[in-house]
PDB file of the backbone (N, CA, C, O) and the ligand in Angstrom, with CONECT records:
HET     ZN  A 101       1
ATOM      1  N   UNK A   1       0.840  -1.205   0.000  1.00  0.00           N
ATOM      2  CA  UNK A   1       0.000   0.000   0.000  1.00  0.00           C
ATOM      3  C   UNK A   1       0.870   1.248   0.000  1.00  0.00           C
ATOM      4  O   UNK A   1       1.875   1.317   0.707  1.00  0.00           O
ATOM      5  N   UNK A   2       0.371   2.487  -1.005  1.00  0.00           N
ATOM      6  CA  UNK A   2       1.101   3.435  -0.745  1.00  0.00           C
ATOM      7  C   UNK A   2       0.940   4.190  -0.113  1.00  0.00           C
ATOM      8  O   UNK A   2      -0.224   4.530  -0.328  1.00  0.00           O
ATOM      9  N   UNK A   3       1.385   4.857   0.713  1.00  0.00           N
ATOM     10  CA  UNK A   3       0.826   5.722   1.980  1.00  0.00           C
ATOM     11  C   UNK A   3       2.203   7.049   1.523  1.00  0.00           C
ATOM     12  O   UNK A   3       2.313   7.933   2.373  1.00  0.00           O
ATOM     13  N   UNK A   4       2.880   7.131   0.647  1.00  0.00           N
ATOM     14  CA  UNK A   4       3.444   8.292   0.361  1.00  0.00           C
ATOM     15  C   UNK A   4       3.152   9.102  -0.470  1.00  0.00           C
ATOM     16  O   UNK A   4       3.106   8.774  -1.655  1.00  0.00           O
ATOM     17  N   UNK A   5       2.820  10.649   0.035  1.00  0.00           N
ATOM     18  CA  UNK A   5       1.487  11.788  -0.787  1.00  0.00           C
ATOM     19  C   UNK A   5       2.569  12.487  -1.086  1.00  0.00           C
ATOM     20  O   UNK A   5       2.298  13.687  -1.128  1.00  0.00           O
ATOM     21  N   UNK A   6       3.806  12.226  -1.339  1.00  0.00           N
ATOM     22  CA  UNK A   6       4.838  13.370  -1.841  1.00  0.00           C
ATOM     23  C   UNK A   6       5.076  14.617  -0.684  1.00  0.00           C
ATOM     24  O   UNK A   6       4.505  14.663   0.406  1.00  0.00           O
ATOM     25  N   UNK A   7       5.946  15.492  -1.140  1.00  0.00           N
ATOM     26  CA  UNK A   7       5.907  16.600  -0.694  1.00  0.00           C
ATOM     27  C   UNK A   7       5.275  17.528  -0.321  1.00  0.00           C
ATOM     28  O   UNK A   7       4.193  17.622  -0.901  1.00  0.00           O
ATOM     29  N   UNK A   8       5.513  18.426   0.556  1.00  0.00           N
ATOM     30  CA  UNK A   8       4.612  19.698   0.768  1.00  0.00           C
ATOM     31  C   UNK A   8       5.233  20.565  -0.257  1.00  0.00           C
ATOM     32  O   UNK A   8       6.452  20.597  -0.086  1.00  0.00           O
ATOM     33  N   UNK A   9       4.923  21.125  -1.044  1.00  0.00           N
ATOM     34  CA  UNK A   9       5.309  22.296  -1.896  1.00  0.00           C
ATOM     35  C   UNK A   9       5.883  23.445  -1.348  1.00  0.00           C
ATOM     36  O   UNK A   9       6.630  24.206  -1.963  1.00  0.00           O
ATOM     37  N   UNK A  10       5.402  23.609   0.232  1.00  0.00           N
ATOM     38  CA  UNK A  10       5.595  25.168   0.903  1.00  0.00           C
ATOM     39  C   UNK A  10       7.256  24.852   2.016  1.00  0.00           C
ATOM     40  O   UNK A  10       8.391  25.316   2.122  1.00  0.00           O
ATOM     41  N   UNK A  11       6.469  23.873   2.576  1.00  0.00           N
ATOM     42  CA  UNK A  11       8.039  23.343   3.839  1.00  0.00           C
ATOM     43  C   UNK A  11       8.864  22.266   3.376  1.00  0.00           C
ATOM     44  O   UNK A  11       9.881  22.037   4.031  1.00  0.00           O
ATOM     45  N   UNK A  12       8.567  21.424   2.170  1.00  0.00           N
ATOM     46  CA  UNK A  12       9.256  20.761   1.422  1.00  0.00           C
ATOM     47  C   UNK A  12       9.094  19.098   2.713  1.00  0.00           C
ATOM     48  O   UNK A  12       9.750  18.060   2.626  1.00  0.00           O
ATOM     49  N   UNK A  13       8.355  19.333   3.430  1.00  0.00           N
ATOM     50  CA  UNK A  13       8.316  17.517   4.476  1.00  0.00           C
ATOM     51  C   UNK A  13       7.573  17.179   3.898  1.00  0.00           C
ATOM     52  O   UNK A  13       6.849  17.814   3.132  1.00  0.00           O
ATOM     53  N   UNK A  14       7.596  15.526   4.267  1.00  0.00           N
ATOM     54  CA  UNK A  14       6.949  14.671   3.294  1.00  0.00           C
ATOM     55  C   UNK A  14       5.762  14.405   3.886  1.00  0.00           C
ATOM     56  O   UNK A  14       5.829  14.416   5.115  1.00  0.00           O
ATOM     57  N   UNK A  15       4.641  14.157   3.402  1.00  0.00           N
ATOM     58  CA  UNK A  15       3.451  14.350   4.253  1.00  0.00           C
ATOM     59  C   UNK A  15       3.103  12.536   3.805  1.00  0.00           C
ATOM     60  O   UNK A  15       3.367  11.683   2.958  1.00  0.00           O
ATOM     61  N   UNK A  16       2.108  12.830   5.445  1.00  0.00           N
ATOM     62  CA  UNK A  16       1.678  11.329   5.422  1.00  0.00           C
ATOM     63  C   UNK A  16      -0.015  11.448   5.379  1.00  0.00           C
ATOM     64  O   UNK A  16      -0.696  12.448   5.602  1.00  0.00           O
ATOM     65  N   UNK A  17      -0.327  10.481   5.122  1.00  0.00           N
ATOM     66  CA  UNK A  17      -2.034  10.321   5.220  1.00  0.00           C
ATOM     67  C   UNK A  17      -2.415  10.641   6.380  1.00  0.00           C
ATOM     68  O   UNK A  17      -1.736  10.425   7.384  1.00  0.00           O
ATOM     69  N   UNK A  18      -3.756  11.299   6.383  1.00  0.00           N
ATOM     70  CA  UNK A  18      -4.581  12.156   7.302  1.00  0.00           C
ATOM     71  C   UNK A  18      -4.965  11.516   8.609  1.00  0.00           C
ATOM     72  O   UNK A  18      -5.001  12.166   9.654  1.00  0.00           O
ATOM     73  N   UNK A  19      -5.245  10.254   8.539  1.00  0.00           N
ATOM     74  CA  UNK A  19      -5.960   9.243   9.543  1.00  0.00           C
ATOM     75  C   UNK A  19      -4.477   8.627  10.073  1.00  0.00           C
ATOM     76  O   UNK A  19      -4.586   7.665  10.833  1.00  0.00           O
ATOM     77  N   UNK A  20      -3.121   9.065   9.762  1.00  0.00           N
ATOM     78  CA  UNK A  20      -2.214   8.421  10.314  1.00  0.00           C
ATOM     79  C   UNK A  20      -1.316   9.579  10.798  1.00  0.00           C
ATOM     80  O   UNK A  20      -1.095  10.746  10.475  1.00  0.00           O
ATOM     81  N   UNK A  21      -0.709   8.276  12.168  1.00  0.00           N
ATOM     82  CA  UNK A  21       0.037   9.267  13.420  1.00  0.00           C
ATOM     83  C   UNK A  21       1.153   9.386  12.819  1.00  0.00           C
ATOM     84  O   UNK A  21       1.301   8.981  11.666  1.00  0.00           O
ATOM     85  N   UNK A  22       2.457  10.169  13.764  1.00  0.00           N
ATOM     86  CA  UNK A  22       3.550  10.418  13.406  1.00  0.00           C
ATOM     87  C   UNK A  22       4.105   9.417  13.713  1.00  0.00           C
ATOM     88  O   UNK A  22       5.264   9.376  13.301  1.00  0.00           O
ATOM     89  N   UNK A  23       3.724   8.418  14.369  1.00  0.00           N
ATOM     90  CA  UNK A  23       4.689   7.627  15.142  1.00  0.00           C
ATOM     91  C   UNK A  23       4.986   6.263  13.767  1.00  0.00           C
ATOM     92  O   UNK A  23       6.064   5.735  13.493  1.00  0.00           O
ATOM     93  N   UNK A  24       3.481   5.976  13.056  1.00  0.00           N
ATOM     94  CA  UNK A  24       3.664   5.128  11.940  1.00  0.00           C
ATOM     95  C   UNK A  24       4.700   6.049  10.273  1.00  0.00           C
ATOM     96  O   UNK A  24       5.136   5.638   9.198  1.00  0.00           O
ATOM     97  N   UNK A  25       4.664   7.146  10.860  1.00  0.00           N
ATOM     98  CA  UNK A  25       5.723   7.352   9.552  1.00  0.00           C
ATOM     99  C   UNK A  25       6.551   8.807  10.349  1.00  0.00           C
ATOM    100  O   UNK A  25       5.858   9.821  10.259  1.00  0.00           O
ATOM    101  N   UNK A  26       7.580   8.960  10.912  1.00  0.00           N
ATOM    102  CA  UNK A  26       8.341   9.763  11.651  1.00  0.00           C
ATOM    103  C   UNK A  26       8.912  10.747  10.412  1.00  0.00           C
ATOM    104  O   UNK A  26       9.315  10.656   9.252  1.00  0.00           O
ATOM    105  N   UNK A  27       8.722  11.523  11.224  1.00  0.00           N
ATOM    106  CA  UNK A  27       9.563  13.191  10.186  1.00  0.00           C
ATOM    107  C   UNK A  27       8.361  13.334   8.929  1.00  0.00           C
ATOM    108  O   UNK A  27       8.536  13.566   7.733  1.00  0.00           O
ATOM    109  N   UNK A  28       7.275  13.136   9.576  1.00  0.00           N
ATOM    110  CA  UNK A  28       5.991  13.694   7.919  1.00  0.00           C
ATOM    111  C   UNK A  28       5.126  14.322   8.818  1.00  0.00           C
ATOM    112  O   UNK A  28       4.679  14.155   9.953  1.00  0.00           O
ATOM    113  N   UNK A  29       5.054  15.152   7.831  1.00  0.00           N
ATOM    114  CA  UNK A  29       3.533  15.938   8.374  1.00  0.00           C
ATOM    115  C   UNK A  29       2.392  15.856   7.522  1.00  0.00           C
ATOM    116  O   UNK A  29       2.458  15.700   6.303  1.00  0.00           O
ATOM    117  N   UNK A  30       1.013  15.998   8.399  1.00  0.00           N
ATOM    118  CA  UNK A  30      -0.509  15.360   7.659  1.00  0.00           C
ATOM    119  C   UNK A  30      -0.690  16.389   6.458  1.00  0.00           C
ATOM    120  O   UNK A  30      -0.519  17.606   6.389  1.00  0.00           O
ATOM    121  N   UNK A  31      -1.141  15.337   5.450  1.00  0.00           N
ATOM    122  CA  UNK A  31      -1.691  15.417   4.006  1.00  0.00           C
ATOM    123  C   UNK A  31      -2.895  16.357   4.054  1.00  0.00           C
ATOM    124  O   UNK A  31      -3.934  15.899   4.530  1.00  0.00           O
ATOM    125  N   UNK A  32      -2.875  17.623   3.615  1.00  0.00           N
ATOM    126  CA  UNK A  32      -3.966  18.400   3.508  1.00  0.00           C
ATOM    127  C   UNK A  32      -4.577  18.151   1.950  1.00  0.00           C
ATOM    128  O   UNK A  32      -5.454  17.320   1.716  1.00  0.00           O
ATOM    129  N   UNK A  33      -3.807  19.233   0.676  1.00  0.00           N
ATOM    130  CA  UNK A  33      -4.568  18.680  -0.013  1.00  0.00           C
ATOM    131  C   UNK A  33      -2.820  18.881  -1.134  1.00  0.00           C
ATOM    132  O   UNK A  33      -1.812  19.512  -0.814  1.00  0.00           O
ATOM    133  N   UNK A  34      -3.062  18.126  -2.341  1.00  0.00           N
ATOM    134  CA  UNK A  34      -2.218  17.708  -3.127  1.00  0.00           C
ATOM    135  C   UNK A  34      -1.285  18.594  -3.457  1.00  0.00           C
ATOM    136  O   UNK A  34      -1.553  19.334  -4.404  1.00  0.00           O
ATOM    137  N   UNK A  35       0.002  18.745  -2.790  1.00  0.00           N
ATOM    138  CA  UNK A  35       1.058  19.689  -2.176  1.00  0.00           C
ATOM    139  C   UNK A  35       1.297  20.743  -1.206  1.00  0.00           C
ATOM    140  O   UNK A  35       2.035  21.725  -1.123  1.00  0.00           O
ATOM    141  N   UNK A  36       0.334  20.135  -0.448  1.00  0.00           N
ATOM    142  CA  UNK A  36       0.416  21.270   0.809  1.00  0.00           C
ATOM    143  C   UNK A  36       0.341  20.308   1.966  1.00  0.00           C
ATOM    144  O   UNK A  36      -0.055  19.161   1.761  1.00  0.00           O
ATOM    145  N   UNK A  37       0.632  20.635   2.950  1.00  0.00           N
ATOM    146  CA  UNK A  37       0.590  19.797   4.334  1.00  0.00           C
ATOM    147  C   UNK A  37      -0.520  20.585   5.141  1.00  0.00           C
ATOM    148  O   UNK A  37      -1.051  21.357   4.343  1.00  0.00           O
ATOM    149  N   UNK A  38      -0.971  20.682   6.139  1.00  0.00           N
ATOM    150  CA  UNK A  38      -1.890  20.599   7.199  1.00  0.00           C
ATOM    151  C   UNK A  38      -1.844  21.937   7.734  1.00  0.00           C
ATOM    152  O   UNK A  38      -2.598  22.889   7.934  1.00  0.00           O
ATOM    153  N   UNK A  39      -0.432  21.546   7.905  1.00  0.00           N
ATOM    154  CA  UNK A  39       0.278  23.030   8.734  1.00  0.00           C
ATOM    155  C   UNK A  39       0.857  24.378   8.143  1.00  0.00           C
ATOM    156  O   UNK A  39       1.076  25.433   8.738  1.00  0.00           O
ATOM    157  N   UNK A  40       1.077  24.008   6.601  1.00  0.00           N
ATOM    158  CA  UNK A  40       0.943  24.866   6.014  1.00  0.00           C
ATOM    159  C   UNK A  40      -0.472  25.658   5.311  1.00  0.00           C
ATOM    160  O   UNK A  40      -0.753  26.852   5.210  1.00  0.00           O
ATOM    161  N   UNK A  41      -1.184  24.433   4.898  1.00  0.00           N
ATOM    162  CA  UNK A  41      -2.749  24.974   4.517  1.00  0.00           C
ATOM    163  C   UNK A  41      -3.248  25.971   5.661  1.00  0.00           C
ATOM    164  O   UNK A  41      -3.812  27.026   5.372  1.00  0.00           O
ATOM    165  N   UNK A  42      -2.941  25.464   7.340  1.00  0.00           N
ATOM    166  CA  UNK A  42      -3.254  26.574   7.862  1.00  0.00           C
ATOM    167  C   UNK A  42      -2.593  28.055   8.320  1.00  0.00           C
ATOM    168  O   UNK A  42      -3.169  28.929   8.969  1.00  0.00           O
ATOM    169  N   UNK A  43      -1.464  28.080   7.886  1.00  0.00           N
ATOM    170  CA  UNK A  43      -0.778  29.485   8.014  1.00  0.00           C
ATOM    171  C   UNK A  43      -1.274  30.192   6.634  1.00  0.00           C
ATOM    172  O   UNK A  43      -1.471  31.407   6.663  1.00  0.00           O
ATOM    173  N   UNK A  44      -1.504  29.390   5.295  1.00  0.00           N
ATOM    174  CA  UNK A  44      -1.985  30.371   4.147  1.00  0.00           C
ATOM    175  C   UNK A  44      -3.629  30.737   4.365  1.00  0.00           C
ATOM    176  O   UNK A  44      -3.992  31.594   3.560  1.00  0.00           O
ATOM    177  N   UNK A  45      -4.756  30.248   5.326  1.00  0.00           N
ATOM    178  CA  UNK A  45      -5.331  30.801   5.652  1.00  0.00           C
ATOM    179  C   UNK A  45      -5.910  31.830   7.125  1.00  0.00           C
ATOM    180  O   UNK A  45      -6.963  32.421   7.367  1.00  0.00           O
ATOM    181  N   UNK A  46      -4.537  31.638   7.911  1.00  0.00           N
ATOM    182  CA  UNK A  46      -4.384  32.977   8.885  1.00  0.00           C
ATOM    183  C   UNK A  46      -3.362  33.863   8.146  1.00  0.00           C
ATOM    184  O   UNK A  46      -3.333  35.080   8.330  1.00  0.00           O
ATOM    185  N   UNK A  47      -2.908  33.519   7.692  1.00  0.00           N
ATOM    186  CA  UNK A  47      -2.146  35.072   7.336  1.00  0.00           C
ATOM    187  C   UNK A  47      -3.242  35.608   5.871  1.00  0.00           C
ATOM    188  O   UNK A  47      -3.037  36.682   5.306  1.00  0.00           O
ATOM    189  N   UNK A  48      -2.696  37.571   7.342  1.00  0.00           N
ATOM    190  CA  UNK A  48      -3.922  38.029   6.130  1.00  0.00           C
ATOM    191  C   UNK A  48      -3.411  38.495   4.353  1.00  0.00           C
ATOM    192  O   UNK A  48      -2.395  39.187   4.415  1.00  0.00           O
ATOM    193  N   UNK A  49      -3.771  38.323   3.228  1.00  0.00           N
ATOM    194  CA  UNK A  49      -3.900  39.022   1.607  1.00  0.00           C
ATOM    195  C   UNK A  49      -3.290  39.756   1.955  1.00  0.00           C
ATOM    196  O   UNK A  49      -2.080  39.600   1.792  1.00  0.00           O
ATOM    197  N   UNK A  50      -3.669  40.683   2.473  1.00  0.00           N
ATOM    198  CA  UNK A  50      -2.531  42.305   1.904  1.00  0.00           C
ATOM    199  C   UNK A  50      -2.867  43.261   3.177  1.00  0.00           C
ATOM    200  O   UNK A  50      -3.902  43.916   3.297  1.00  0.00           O
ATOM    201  N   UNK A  51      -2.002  43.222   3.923  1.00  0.00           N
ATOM    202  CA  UNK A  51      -2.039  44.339   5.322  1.00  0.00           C
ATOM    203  C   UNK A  51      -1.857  45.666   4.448  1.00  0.00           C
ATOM    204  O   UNK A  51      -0.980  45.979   3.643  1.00  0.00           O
ATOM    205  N   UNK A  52      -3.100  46.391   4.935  1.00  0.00           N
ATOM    206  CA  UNK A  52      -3.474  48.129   4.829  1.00  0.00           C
ATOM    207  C   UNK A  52      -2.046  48.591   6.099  1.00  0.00           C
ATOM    208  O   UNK A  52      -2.028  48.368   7.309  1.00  0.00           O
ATOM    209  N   UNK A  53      -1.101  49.204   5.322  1.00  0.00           N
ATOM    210  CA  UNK A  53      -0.232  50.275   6.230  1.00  0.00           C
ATOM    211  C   UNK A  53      -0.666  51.788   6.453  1.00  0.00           C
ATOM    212  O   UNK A  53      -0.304  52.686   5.692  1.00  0.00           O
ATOM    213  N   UNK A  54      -1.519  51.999   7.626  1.00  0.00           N
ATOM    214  CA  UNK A  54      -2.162  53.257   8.000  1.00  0.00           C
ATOM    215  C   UNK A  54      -1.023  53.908   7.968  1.00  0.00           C
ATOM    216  O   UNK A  54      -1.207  54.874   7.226  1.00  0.00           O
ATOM    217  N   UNK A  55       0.001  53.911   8.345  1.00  0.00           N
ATOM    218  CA  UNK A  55       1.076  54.741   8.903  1.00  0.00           C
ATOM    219  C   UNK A  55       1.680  55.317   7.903  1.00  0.00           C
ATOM    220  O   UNK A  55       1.855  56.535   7.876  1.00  0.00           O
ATOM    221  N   UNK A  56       2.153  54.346   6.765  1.00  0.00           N
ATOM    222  CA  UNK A  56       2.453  54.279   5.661  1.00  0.00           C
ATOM    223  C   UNK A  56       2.235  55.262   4.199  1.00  0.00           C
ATOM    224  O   UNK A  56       2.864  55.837   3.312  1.00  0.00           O
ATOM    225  N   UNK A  57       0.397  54.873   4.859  1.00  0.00           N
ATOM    226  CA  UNK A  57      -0.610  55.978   4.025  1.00  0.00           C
ATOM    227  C   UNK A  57      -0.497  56.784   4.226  1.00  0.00           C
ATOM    228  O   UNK A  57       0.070  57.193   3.213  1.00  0.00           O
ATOM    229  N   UNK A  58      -0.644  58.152   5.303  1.00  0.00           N
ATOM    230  CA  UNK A  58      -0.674  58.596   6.317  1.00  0.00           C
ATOM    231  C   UNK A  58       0.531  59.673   5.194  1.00  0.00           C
ATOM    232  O   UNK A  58       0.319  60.665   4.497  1.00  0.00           O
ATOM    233  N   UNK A  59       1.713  58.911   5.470  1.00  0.00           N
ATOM    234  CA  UNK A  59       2.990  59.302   5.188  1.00  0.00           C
ATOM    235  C   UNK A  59       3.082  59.977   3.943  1.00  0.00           C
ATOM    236  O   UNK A  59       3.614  61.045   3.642  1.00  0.00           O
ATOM    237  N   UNK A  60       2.174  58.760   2.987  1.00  0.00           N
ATOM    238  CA  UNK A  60       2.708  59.245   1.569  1.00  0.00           C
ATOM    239  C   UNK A  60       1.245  60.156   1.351  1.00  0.00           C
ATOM    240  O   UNK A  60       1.215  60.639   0.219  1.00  0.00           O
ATOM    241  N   UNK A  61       0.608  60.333   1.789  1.00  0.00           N
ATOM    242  CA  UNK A  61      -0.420  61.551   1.575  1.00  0.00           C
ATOM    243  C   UNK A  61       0.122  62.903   1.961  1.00  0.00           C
ATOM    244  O   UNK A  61      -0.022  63.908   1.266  1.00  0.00           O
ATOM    245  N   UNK A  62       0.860  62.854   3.309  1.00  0.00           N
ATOM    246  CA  UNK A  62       1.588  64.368   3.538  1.00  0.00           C
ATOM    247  C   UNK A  62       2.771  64.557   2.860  1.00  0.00           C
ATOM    248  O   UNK A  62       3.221  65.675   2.610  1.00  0.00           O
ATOM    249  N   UNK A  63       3.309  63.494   2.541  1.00  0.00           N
ATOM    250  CA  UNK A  63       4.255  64.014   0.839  1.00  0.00           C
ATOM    251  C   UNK A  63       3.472  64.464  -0.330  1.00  0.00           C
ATOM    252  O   UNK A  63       3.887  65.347  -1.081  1.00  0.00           O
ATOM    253  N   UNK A  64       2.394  63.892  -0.479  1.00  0.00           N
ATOM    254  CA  UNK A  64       1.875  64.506  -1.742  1.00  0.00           C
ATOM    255  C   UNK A  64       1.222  65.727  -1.267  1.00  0.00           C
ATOM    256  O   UNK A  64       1.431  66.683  -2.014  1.00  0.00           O
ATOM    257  N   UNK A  65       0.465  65.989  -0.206  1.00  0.00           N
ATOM    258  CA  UNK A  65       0.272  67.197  -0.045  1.00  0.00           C
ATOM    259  C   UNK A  65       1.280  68.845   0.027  1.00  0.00           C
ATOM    260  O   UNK A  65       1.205  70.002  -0.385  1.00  0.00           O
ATOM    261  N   UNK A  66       2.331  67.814   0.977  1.00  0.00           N
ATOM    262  CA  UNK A  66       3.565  68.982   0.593  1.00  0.00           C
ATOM    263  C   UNK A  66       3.745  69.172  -0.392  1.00  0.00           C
ATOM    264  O   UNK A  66       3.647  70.360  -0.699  1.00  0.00           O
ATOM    265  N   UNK A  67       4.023  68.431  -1.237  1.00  0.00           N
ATOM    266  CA  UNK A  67       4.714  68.563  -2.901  1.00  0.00           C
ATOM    267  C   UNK A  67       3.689  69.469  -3.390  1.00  0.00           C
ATOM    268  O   UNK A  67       4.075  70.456  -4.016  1.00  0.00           O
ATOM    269  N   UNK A  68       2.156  69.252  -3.161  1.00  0.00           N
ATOM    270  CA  UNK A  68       1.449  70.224  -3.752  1.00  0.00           C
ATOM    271  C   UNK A  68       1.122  71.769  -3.014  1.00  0.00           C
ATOM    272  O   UNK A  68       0.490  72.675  -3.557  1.00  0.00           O
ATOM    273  N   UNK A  69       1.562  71.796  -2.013  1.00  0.00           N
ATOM    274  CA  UNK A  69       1.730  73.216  -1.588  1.00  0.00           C
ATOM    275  C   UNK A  69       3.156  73.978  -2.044  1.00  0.00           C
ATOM    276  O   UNK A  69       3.290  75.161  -2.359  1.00  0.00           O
ATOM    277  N   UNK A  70       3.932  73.179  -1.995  1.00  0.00           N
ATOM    278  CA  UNK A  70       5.163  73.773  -2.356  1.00  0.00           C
ATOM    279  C   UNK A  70       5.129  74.092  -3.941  1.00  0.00           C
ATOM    280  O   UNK A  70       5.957  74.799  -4.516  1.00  0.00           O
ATOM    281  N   UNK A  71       4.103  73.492  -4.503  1.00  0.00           N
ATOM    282  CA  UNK A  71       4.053  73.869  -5.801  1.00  0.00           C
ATOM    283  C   UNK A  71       3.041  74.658  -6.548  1.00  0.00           C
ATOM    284  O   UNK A  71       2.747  74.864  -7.725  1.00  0.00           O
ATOM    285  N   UNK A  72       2.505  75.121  -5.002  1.00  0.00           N
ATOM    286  CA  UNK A  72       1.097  76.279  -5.145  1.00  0.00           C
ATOM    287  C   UNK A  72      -0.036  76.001  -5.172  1.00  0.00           C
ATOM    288  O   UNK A  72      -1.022  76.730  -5.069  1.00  0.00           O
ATOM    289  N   UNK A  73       0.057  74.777  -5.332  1.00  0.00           N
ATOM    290  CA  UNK A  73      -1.568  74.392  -6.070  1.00  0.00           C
ATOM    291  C   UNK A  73      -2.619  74.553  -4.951  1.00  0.00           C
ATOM    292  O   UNK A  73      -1.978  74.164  -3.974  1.00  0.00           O
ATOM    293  N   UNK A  74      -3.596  74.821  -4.593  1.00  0.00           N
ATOM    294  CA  UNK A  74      -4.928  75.388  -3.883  1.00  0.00           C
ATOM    295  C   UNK A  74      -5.423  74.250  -3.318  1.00  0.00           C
ATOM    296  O   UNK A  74      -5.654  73.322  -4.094  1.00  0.00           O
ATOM    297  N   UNK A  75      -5.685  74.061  -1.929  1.00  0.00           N
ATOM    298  CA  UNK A  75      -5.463  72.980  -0.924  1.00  0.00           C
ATOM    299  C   UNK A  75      -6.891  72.402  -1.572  1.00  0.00           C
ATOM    300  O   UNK A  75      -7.123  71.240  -1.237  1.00  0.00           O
ATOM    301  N   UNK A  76      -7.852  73.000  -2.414  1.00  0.00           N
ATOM    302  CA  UNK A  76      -9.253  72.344  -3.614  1.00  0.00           C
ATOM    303  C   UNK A  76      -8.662  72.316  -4.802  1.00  0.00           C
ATOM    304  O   UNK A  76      -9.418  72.436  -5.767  1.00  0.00           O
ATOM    305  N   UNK A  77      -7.623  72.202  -4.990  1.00  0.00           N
ATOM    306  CA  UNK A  77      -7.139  71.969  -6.325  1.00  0.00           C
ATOM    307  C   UNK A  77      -7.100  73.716  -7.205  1.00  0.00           C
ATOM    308  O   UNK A  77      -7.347  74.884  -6.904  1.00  0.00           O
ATOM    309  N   UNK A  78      -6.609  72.904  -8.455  1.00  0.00           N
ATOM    310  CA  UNK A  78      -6.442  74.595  -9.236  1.00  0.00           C
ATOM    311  C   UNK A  78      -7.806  74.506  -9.740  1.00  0.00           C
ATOM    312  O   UNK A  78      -8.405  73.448  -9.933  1.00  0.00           O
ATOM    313  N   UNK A  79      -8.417  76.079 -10.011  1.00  0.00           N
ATOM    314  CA  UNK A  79      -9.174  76.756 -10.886  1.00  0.00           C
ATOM    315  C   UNK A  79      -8.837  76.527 -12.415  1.00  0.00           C
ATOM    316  O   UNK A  79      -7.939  77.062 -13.066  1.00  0.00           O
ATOM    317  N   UNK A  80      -9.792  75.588 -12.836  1.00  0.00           N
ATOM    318  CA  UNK A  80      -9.185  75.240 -14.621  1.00  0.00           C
ATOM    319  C   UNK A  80     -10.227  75.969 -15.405  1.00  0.00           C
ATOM    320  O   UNK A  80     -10.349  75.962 -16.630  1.00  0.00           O
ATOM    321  N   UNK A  81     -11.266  76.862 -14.166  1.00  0.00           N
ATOM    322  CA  UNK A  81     -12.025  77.646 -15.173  1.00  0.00           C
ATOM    323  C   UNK A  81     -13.201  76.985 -16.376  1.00  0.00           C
ATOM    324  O   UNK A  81     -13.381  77.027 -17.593  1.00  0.00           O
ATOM    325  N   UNK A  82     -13.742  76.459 -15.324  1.00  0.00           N
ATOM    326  CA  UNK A  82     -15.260  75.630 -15.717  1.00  0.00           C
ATOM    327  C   UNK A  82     -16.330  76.894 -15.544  1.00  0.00           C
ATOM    328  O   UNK A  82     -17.532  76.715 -15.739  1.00  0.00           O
TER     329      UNK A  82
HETATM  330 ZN    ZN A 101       3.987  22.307   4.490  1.00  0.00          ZN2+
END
């Protein structure tokens, strides 16, 4: 019987079937789904898509605002005369 699911793609250990302990196959971790392990399937769904940097934002808005005072422009923008 084969009980070897290959690799994890992410931590590179060899994963073992789901219903089996560590003790029947030592140094594998459980088979999530076809190249991922258990323990990796669950760090790619706690870690969050894309962290919002408030601070970041914050930052590059009072650069662009400076840049546009220092370059005159009218804290409502310019008059283009509509
Ligand atoms: Zn893994």
């Amino acid at each position: 019987m084969n009980t070897h699911l290959g690799r994890c793609g992410t931590c590179a250990w060899t994963m073992r079937p789901s219903r089996t302990t560590l003790a029947q196959h030592p140094n594998t971790r459980t088979y999530r789904r076809p190249g991922i392990c258990t323990i990796c399937h669950a760090h790619a769904l706690s870690a969050p898509a894309a962290t919002f940097d408030l601070d970041h934002a914050v930052l590059a808005l009072n650069y662009w605002l400076q840049d546009r005072r220092r370059r005159g422009v009218p804290e409502h923008g310019v008059d283009i005369g509509v």
